[in-house]
C-alpha positions in Angstrom: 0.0 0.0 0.0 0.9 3.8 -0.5 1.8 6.1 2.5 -0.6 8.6 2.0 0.7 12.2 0.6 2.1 14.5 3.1 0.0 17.6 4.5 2.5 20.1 2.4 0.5 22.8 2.8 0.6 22.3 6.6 4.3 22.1 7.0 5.3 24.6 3.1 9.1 25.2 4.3 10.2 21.8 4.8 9.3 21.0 1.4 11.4 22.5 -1.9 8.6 24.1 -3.9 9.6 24.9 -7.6 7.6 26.5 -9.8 7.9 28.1 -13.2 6.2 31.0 -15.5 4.1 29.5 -17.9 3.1 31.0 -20.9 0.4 30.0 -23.8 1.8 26.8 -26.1 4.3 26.0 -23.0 5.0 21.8 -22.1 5.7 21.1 -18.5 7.0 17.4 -18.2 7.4 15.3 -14.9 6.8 11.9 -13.6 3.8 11.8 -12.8 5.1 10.4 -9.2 6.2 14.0 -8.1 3.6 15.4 -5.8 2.3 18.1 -8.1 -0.5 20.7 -8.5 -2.1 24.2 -9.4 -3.6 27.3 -7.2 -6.6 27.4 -10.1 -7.7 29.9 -12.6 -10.5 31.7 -11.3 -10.1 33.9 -14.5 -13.6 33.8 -17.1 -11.6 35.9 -19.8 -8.6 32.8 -19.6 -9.6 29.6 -18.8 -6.9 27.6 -17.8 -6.9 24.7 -20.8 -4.4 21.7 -19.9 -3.7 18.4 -21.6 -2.2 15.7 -19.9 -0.7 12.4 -21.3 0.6 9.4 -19.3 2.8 7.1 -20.9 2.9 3.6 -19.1 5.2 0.3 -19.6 2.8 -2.6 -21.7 2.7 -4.1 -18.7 1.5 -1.6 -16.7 -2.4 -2.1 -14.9 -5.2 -0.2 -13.5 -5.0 0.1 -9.5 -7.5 1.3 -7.1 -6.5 2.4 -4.3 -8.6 2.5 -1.1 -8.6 6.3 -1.5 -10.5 6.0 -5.3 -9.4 5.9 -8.5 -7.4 8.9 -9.9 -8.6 9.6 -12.5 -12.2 6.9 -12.2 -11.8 4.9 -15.4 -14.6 3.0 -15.4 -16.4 4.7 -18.4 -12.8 3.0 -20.4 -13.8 -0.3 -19.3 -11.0 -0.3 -16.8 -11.2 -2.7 -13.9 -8.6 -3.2 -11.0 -5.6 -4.9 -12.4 -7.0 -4.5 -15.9 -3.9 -4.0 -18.4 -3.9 -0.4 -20.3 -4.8 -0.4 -24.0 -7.6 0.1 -26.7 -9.4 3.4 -27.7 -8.8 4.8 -24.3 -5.2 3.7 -24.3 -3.7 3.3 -27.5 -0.1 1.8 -28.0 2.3 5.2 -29.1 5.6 3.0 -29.2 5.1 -0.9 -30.0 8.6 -2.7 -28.5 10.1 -4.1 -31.9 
């Protein structure tokens, strides 16, 4: 099982924060293991517009964790342990 996330909020200085400027057409690329997140955009003239894509091994699977799933994929047909793939999921880099 996971540890749960630490209260970073709670305890800010004990942490090392980075952050960058961002600007229209920008990339930001992490593993998607690093604690990471977003004040919001409150703005209605600029809506904040993101796109994420997660790249996984072939033999990587669907967990739930006692927490929920994050992000739910039920509506992909995704059940606990289920490997990744089809429309949902589609293979980007077939190993040779």
């Amino acid at each position: 099982a996971r540890e749960a996330a630490p209260d970073i909020e709670a305890n800010r200085t004990a942490y090392e924060i980075l952050r960058w400027a961002m600007e229209p057409g920008d990339c930001l690329a992490f593993c998607g293991m690093v604690y990471h997140g977003h004040p919001g955009n409150s703005s209605k003239a600029n809506p904040l517009r993101v796109l994420a894509a997660r790249y996984t091994g072939d033999d990587a699977r669907y967990a739930i964790k006692a927490e929920g799933a994050d992000p739910d994929l039920k509506e992909a047909g995704l059940a606990h342990g289920a490997c990744f793939g089809g429309d949902w999921f589609p293979q980007v880099w077939p190993r040779a």
